[in-house]
N, C-alpha and C positions, 0 to 999 in steps of 0.2 A: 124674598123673605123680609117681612117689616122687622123694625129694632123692636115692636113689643113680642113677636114672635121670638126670634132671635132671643133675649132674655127671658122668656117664659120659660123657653127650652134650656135653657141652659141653667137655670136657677131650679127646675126638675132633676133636671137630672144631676147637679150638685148636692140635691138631699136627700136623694133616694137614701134609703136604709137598707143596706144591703143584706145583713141579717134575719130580715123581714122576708126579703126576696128569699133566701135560702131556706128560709123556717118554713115555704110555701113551696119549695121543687120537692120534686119527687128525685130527682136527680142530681143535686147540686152542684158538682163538676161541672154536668154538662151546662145548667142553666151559666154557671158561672163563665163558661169559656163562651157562649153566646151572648152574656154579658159587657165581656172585652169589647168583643167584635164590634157590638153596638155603639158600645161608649167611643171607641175608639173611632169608629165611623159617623158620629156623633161629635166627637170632637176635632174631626177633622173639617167636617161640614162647618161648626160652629166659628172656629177660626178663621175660616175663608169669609165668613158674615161677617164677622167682628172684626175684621182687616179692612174692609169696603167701610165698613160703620167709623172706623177710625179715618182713613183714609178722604171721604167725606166729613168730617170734622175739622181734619186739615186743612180742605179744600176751603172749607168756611171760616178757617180762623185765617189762612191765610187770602182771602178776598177782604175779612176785617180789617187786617193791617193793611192791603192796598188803600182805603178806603178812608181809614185814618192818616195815611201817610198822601195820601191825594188832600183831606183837607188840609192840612198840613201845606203843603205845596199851592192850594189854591190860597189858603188865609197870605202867604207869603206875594204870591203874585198879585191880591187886591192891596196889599199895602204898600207893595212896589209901586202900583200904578197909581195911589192917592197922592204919594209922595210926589211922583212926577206932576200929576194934574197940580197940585198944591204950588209945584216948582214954576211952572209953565203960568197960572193963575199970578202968580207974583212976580211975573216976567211981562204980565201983558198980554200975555197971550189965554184968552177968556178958553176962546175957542178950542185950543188945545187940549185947552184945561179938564173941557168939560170931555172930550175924546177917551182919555185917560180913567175920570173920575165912573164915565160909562165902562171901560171896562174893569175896572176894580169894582162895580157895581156885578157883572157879570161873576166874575172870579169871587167875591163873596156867592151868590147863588150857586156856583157849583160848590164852595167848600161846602154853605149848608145841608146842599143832596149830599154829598160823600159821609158827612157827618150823620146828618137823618139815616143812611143806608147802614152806616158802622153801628148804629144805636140799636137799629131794627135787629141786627144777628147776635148780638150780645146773649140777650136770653137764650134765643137758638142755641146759641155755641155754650151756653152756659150748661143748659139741661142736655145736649148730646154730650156733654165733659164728663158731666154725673154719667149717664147710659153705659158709657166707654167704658169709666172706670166699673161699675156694676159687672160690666161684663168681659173684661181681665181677672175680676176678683173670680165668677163663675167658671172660667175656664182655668185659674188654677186651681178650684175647689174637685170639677171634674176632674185635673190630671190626679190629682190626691187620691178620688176614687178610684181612678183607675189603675193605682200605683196601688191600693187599698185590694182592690178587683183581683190584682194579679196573686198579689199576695196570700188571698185565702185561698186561691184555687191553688196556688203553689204546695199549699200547706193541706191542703185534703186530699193535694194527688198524694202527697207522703206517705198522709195516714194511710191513704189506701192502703198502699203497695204493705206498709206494713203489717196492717189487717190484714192483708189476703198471704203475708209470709206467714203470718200465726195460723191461718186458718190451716195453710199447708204442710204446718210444722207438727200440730194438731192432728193432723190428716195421718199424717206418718206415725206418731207414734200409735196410731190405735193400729196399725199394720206390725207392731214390734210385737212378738212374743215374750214378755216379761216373767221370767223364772217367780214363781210363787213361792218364797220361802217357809212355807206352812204348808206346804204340796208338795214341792220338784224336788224338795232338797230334804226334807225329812221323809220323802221316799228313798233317795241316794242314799240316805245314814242305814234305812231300817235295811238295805240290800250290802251295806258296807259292814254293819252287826253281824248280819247271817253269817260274811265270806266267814269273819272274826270269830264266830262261834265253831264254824266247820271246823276251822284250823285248829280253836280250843280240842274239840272233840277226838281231830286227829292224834293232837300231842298227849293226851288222856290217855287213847288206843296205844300208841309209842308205850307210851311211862309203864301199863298195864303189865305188857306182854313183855319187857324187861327185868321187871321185879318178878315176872312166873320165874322165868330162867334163873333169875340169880335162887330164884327159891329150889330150885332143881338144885343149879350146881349146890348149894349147900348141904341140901338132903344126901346128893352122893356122895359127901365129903363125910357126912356124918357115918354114914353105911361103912366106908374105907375104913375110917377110926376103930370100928364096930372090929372089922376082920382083922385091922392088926392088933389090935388086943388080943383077941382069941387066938392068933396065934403066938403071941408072944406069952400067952399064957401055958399053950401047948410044950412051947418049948423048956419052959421053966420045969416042970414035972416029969 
């Protein structure tokens, strides 16, 4: 997988809009848990790139500094070796001299390669710097969505559950037989009047046939009266 690949894919899949996604499923839990899966197998794939990608970067930065630290090292050893031909020259000694001055002649030519090859990967190392960084910035925008991902799917399995307790809650009461206070119970009153009335009617019957009687016993009282007079009239005469 090339580093433009590798960032294509990953700067995709850090802008997805996921409410876009879900305005477009017909099922959005599920698209959203297929979602995860994706991302997260997405971002496992993208990591193990982006670790090579850096890892390689390294490799080059640190080949730079061998490179730098080789000229380094040669510019030191052609100046060692001037100084001695220089020493050797003012000793008398030509021939020596010139031994020396050839190989600090040499030691210069390699620091120039070390330094020409240090120069050469700058840019390299410069623009895979940038790449890297693009693509740590991509992979924590991913985890974000996929922290984002979790989260809504978290929150519509709730709604579910909760929508489908109302549904069932709903369900149940249309199964309750709710007393109709304008039916069930001013039936109960109009059968509670009646008992109320019978009883009236009874104590009516009662009261009636008690007042005959007293009207009896008075009438035989009146009669009794009737007979002791007549005879206490009797006896008078």
């Amino acid at each position: 997988m090339t580093k433009q690949t590798i960032l294509g894919r990953v700067t995709q899949l850090a802008k997805a809009n996921i409410n876009a996604l879900l305005d477009q499923a017909e099922d959005p839990q599920k698209m959203l848990d297929q979602l995860i899966r994706d991302y997260t197998a997405n971002i496992s794939e993208a990591e193990q790139a982006v670790a090579a990608t850096i890892g390689n970067l390294r490799l080059m930065e640190q080949d730079h500094r061998e490179d730098v630290d080789a000229a380094k090292e040669w510019g030191d050893k052609a100046l060692a070796a001037s100084r001695k031909a220089d020493e050797l020259r003012a000793a008398g000694s030509a021939a020596e001299a010139d031994k020396f001055d050839n190989l600090a002649k040499v030691a210069l030519g390699r620091q120039l390669q070390s330094e020409k090859e240090a120069k050469t990967a700058e840019p390299t190392i410069a623009s895979q710097t940038v790449v890297v960084d693009k693509l740590k910035s991509g992979l924590d925008q991913m985890k974000s969505k996929l922290a984002e991902l979790k989260s809504k799917r978290d929150e519509l399995v709730a709604r579910a559950k909760t929508a489908q307790a109302q549904n069932q809650m709903m369900d149940s009461v249309k199964n309750i037989n709710v007393l109709d206070p304008t039916s069930e119970l001013s039936r109960f009153e109009d059968k509670v009047r009646r008992e109320e009335a019978k009883a009236m009617g009874k104590q009516e019957l009662a009261a009636s046939s008690l007042d005959a009687l007293f009207e009896q016993l008075d009438s035989l009282g009146d009669s009794a009266e009737v007979e002791a007079r007549l005879a206490a009239l009797k006896t008078a005469s």
